[in-house]
N, C-alpha and C positions, 0 to 999 in steps of 0.2 A: 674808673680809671684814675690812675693817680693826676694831680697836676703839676709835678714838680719837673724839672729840667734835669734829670741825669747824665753827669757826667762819663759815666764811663762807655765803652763802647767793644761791644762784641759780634762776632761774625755769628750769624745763627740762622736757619730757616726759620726761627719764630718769629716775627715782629715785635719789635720793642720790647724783647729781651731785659728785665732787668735783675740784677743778682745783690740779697740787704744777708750777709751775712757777718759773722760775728763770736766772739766767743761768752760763754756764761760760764763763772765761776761759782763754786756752789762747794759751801760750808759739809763739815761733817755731821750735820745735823741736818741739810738738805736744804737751808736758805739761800738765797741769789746775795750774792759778797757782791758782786758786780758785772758787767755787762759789757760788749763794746762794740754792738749791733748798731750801728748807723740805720736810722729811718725806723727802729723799735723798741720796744720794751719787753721785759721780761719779769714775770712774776708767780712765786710757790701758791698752787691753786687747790692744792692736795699733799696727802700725804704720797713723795716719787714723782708730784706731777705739776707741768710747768705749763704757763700760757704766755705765749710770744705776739703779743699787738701788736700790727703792724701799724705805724702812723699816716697812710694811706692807703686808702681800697685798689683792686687789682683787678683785670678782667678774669685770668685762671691761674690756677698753682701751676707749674710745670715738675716742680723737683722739691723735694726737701730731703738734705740730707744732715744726720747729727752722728757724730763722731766723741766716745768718752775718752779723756784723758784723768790718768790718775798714776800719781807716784807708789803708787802700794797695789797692788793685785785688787781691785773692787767688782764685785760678779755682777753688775749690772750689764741690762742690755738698754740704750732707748729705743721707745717706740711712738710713733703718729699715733697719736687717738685721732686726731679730730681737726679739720682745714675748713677755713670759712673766710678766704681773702676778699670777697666780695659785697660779705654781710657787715660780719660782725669786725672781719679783719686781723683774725683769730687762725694761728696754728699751737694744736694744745698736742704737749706732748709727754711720756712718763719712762719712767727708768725703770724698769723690771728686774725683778731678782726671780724666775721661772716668769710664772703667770703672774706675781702680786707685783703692785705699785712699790717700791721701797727706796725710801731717802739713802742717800750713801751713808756708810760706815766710814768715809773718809772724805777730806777733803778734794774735787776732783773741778775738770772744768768738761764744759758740754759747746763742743765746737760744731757751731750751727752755720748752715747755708743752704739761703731758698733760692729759687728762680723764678719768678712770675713774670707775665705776660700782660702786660702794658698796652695795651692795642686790643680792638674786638677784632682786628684781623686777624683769623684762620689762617689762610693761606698769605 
């Protein structure tokens, strides 16, 4: 569980609700130009594929959601490989072109937002 004091505040049946989202801009060659994820980092793990550290652990994931923006037509899709807010503090994710991992053809940005659950309270 994280220890930090979150400011913001949301109505939700979850407990301790909290939401580190942000955007990643990301070169035509697939590098991170820049980031503006409060509470994480962002960094090319693979060829297509991104690992987002969080800066504190978390009791569960609830949501991640990633959204591509690009000025040119680019056939990517993102996709979750892999969430581990507890361990390692790790959501790994990749931009598909079909099935394969592939870096853009263009410069584009990857608008990120998670939800996690701050509290071992269930209910």
């Amino acid at each position: 569980m994280s220890n930090r004091l979150y400011m913001q505040f949301l109505y939700s049946h979850t407990k301790m609700l909290t939401s580190v989202h942000g955007i990643i801009e990301l070169s035509a060659a697939g590098a991170v130009v820049s980031e503006t994820i409060q509470g994480a980092t962002v960094a090319k793990t693979g060829t297509g594929e991104y690992t987002v550290t969080l800066d504190d652990k978390f009791n569960a994931l609830m949501d991640v959601q990633l959204t591509l923006e690009a000025a040119v037509p680019v056939d990517l899709v993102p996709q979750i490989l892999s969430t581990d807010v507890s361990g390692t503090k790790e959501i790994v994710f990749s931009l598909l072109a079909g099935a394969t991992p592939t870096d853009p053809s263009a410069v584009c940005k990857v608008h990120f937002k998670a939800f996690l659950r701050n509290s071992s309270v269930v209910k």
